[in-house]
N, C-alpha and C positions, 0 to 999 in steps of 0.2 A: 852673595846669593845668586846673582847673575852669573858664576864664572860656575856653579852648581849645574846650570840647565847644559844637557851635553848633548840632549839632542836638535838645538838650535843654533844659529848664530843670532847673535844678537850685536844690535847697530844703537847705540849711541851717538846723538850730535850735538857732539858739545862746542857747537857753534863759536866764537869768537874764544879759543882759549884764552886767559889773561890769569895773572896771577892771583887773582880773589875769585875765579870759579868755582864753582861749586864741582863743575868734572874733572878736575885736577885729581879729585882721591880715588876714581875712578879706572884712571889712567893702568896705575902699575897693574891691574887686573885684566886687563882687555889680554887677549891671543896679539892685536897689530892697532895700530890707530894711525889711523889715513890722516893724512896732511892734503888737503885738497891745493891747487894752485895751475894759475897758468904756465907755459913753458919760456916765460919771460925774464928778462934778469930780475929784473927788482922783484917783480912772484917768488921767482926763486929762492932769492938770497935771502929773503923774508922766511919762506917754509923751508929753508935749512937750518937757520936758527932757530925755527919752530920746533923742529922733528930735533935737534939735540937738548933744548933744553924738556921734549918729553922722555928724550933716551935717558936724561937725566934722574929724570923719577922713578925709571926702573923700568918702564912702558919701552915697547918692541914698535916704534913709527916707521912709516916710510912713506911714500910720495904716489899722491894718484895725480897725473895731469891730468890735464883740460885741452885736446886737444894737442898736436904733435908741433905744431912750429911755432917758432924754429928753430926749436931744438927737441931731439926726439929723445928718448928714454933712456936711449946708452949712449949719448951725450951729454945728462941732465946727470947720469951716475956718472958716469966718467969723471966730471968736471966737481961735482958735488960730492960725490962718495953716497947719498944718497940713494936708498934700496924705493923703488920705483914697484910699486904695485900694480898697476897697469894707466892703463890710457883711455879717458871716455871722449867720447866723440864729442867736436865741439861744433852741433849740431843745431844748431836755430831755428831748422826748419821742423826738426822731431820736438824739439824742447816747446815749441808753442804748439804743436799737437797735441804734446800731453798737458801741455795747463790750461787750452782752448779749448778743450775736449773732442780731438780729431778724433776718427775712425780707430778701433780697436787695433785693425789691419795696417794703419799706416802707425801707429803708435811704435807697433811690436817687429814693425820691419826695415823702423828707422835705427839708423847707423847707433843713434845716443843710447836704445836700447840694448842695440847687440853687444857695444861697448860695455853699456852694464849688467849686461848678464855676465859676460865674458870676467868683468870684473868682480861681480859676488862668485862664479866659482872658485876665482881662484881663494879670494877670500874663505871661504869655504872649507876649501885645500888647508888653506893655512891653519884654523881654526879647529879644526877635526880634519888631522891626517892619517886619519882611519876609516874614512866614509871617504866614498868616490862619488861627486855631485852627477846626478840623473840629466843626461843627456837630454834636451827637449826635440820636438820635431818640429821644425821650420817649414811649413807648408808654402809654394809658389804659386 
């Protein structure tokens, strides 16, 4: 039903994957399924066993970090083979703005945001690469 709606993307979190999930049947239908992690060895080598046993199921994974160190994106592929979807700010100053209820303005103009815009478009891209995602304006 969900893989029907073509004019949205749709985000599923299915939180701790394990193997009595219920998001497990979910999986082979998704366009990509993020593997979130830091750029740490043990984060890592955790979410690349993650991201094969979901390549397994038929599912298209790849890897969003959490911040770039210390190791960056084409380090993390390089060394992992791992397809790296982008990179969200590891932001602590924007992350308790948005769950403190800071200013709309500081919200929208902290790094963690930019990062995740930057990262639903491309998701986006990936999802529907026939629609070109609408540019927003960034007011200073």
């Amino acid at each position: 039903m969900l893989g029907s709606v073509s004019e949205h993307v749709v985000v599923i979190d299915g939180g701790r994957l394990g193997p009595t999930s219920p998001s497990l049947s979910l999986l082979p239908h998704a366009s990509v399924v993020a593997v979130v992690a830091r750029p740490e060895p043990d984060q890592l080598l955790a979410a690349a066993d993650r991201i094969e046993a979901i390549s397994a199921l038929g599912a298209r994974a790849a890897l969003v970090l959490v911040g770039d160190r210390p190791y960056t994106a084409a380090e993390v592929t390089a060394q992992l083979g791992c397809d790296v979807l982008g990179v969200i700010a590891d932001d602590r100053r924007g992350a308790n703005a948005l769950t403190d209820g800071g200013s709309t303005r500081s919200v929208r103009r902290s790094m963690l945001m930019r990062s995740a815009r930057g990262l639903a478009e491309h998701v986006t891209v990936i999802a529907h690469p026939h629609v070109q995602p609408q540019a927003e304006v960034v007011r200073r």
